[in-house]
N, C-alpha and C positions, 0 to 999 in steps of 0.2 A: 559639689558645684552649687551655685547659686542658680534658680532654676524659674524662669518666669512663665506659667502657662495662660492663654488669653484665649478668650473665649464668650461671645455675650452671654451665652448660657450656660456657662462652666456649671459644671464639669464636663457634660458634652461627651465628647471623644475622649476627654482626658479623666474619666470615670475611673478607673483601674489604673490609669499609669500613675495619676498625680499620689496615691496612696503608698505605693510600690517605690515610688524614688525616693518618700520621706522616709520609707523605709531601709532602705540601703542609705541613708545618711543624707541626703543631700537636702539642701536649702531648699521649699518648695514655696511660690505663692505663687496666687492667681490674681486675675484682673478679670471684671465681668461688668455687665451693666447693672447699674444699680435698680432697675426694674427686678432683676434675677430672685426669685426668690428661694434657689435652691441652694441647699445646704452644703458645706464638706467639712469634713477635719483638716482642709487645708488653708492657710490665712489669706483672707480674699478681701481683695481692692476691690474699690466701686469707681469707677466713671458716672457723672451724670452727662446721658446724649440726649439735648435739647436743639436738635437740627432743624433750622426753617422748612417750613413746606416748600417741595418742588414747583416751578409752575414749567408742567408738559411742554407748552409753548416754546418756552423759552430755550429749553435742555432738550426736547427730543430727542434725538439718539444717546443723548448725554444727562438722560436722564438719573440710569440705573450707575453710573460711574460718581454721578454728581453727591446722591445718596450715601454711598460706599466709604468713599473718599470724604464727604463728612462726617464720617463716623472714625475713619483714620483720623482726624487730624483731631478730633474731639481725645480717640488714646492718646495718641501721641504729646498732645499737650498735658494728659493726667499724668505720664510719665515723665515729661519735661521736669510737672513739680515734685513728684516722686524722687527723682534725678539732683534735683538742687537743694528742695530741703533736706534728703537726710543720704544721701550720697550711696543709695542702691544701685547698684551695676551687674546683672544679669550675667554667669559664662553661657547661658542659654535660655533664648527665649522660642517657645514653641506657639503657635496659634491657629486657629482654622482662619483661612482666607478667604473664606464666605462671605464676610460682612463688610468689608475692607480695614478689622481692626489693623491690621498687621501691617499695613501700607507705608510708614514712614519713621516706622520703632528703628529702623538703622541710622535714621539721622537724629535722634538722642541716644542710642546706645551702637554708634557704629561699631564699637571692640567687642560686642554680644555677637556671638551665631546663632543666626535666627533659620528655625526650621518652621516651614508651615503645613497644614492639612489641607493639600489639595484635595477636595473631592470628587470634582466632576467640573471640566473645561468645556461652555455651552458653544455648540456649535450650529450651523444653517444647517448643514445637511448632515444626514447620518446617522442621528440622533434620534432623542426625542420629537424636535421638529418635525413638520409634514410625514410624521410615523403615523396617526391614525386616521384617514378619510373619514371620520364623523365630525373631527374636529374643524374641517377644509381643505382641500389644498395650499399648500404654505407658500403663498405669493412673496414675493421677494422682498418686498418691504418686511415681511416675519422672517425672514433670513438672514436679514442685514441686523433686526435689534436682536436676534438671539445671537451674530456674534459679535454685535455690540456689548452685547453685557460680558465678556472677555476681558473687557479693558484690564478692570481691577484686579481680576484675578491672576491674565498675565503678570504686569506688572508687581502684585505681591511675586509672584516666584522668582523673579529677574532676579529681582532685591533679596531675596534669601539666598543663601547658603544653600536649603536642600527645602524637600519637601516630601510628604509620605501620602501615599493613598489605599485606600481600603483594598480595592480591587484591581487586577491589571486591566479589565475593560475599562472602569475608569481611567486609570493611567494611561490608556491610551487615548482618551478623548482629548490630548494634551498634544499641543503640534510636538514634531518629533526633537526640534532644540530646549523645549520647554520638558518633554519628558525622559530626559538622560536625566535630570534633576531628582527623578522620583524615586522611592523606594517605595514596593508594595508590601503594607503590613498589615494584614485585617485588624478591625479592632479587638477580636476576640469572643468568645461564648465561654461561660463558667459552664460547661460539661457540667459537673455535678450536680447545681441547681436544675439544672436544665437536662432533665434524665427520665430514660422510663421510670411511669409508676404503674405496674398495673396494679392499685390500688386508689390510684388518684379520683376524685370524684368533685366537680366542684355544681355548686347551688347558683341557679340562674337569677336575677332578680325577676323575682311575677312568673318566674316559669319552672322549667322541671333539674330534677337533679340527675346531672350528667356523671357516670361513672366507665371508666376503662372499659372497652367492650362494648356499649352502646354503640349506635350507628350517627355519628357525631361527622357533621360536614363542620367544617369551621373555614373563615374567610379575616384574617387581619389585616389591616394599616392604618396609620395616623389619623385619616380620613377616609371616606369612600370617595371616590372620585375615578373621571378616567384614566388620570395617568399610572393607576393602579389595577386599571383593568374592574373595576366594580360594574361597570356595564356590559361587560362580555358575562362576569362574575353570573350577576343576576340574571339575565335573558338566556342562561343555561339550568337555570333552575327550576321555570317549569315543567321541565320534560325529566329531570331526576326525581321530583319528588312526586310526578305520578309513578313513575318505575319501582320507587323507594316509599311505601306510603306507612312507616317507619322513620323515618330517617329525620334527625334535627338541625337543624343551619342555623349556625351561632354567625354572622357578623358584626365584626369587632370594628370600632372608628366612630368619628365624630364624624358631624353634617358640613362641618369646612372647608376650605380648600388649600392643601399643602401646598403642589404643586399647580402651572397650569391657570388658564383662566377660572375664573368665575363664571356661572349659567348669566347669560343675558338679562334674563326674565326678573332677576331676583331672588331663584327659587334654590334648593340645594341637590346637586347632586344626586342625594341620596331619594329623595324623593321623586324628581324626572325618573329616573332609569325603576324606581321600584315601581309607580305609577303605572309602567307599560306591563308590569308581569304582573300585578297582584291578583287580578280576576283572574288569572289560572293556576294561584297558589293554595292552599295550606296557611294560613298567616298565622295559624297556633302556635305551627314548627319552624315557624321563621322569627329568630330571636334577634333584637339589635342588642345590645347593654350598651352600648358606645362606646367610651375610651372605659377601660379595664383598669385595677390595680397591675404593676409586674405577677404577684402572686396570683390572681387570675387567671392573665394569660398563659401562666407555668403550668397550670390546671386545665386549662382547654387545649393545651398542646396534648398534653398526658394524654386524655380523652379523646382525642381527633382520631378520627378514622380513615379521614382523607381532608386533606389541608390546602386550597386552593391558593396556591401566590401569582400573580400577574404584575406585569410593572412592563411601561414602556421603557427606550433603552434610554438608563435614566440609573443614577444610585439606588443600587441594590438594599433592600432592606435588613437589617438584622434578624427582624423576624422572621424572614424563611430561614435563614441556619438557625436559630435558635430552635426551630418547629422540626428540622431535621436533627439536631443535638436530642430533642424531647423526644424520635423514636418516631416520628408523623411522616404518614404519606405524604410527600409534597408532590403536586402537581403543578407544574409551573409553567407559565407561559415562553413558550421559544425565543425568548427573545437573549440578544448575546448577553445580558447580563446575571442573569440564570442560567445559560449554558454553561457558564463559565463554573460555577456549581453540582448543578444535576445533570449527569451524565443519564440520557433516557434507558428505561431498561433497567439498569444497573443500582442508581441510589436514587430514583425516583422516577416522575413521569414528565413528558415536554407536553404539550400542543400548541399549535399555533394562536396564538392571542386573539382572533378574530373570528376562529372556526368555533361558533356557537354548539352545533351538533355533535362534531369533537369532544368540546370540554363536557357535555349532557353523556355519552357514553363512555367516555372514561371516567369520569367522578361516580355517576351507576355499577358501571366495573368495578371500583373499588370500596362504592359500599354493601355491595351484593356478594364479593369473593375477600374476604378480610385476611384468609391465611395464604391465600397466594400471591399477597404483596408482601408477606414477613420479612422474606429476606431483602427486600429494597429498603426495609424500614431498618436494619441493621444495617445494610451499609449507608444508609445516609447517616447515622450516629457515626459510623467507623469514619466518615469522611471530613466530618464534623473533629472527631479525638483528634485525626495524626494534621488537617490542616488550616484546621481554627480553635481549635483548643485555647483559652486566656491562658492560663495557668503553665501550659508545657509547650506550649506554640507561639502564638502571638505576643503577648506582655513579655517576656523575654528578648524576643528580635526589638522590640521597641525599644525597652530599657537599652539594649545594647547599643542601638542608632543614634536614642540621644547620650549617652555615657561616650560614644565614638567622636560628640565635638567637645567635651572637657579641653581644657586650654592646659 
């Protein structure tokens, strides 16, 4: 098949598939923004998206659609020319509908079946939204623009064929006619990279060398921030590391903001929420490095002792399966998108996202008693092999989903 994947930051989600189809034969290209400066073995188009500024006033609720949908019509027309000068015609084109690239590719390649990567359908209530009282209560005018920003995303799924999502909590953020559409496929964990070592050891920059065995707290995401849970994170910290006067805290992430607003002040994140605990920390044993190499963070999973993931309900990270594939105590916030994952007890730990005291004596618990989490840390690897495995699980169901609309 002729095989078109879109994506402004390809390869993205299509990391492993796009490799794997060129591998079984078929026609692979991508389309991405020409900003992209990420690499593949797969032959990649560039779009230039030079979309006027918004002015708030004018678009209010029709802000975040107005945005989206210029960025549709900007692909859409790269493939219009794609289309007439050299006569490429897609039996499939797959995209994430995040951006709104994928918006209007049926009305240049109507005869294409187009599938797209739903990830998460923003809603008022239930959610993300008025989920943390620090943030406010979510007055209704934040009700209405978080499912205002729907538009586009509905709309891409109308217009496709199908759609795939990582997780079924996600798939279920989807009203119920929107999500007969979906198929849940995680995107996968390479199991073997991503494996015990107890021999792993990885060098801190300015700080100490962490080796398997150590008493290694570790904390990762993109960013610090709330929607990550970074300020429940840290305000449980100074009560482990007097209990733990031992014990090293690796926090992984940049001072940005992924998700979620921005601090008012100016200031970031990471600094508000650290600013309240440091007079009663350790700052020796409290290590930032920021954003990491991958081979880093394969290194400080190895080394984790106990691995703290929190996230409001919201797209699940890869990095907590990846840190349960590595053999890492996860400790994870209760919330349904980590339930959906770590069953408590059994291949990991829950607490509740806000119970500060909580998360300070079970993180203490697990760096104080190391062999009597063994067997949660095997089965979160065993949970990891039989139901996110890339190689023997996931990459398989995909390939077969998209091979399932061949003409």
């Amino acid at each position: 098949m002729k095989i078109l994947l879109v994506h402004q930051n390809f390869p993205g989600q299509f990391l492993h598939l796009a490799p794997e189809l060129m591998r079984r034969g078929h026609e692979v290209r991508a389309l991405t923004d020409l900003v992209n400066k990420r690499t593949s073995p797969v032959e990649t188009l560039r779009y230039r998206h030079e979309a006027p500024p918004v002015d708030p006033n004018a678009c209010r609720l029709g802000r975040n659609y107005t945005q989206q949908s210029d960025r549709g019509v900007t692909v859409a027309r790269a493939c219009l020319r794609l289309r007439r000068e050299t006569g490429y015609v897609p039996d499939v084109i797959f995209g994430h509908s995040g951006w709104g690239e994928t918006l209007f590719l049926k009305e240049v390649w109507p005869e294409a079946k187009l599938i797209v990567y739903a990830e998460f359908y923003y809603r008022g209530r239930g959610a993300d939204v008025g989920f943390d009282p620090e943030a406010g209560e979510a007055g209704f005018d934040q009700i209405v623009i978080a499912q205002g920003r729907t538009t586009h995303l509905g709309q891409s799924l109308l217009h496709a064929d199908a759609g795939v999502s990582p997780t079924e909590w996600q798939a279920s953020t989807y009203p119920p006619a929107l999500r007969q559409m979906l198929r849940v496929i995680f995107d996968g964990v390479d199991t073997a990279a991503m494996a015990p070592d107890p021999a792993a050891e990885v060098q801190l920059p300015g700080g100490p060398l962490l080796r398997a065995g150590d008493e290694v707290l570790t904390f990762v995401n993109r960013n610090l921030e709330p929607y990550r849970g970074y300020h429940s994170f840290i305000r449980a910290l100074p009560a482990i590391m007097a209990a733990r006067p031992k014990a090293q805290v690796v926090l992984v992430g940049g001072d940005e903001v992924s998700y979620g607003p921005a601090p008012k002040d100016g200031r970031k994140w990471k600094d508000i929420y650290l600013d309240e605990v440091k007079d009663r920390l350790d700052l020796s044993r409290v290590h930032f490095p920021g954003r990491v190499p991958y081979p880093v963070f394969t290194k400080l999973m190895q080394v984790s002792r106990a691995h703290a993931y929190l996230t409001y309900p919201f797209v699940l990270s890869w990095s907590m399966v990846e840190a349960m594939s590595a053999g890492a105590l996860v400790i994870g916030s209760d919330t349904a998108p980590v339930r959906e994952v770590i069953r408590h007890g059994d291949n990991g730990l829950l607490v509740d996202f806000f119970d500060i005291p909580a998360w300070s004596k079970t993180i203490i618990e697990a760096l104080a008693e190391p062999e009597r989490f063994m067997p949660l840390r095997a089965a979160a690897r065993q949970t990891v092999l039989e139901r996110y495995d890339l190689k023997s699980v996931c990459l398989p169901r995909m390939v077969e989903f998209v091979e399932s609309f061949a003409p």
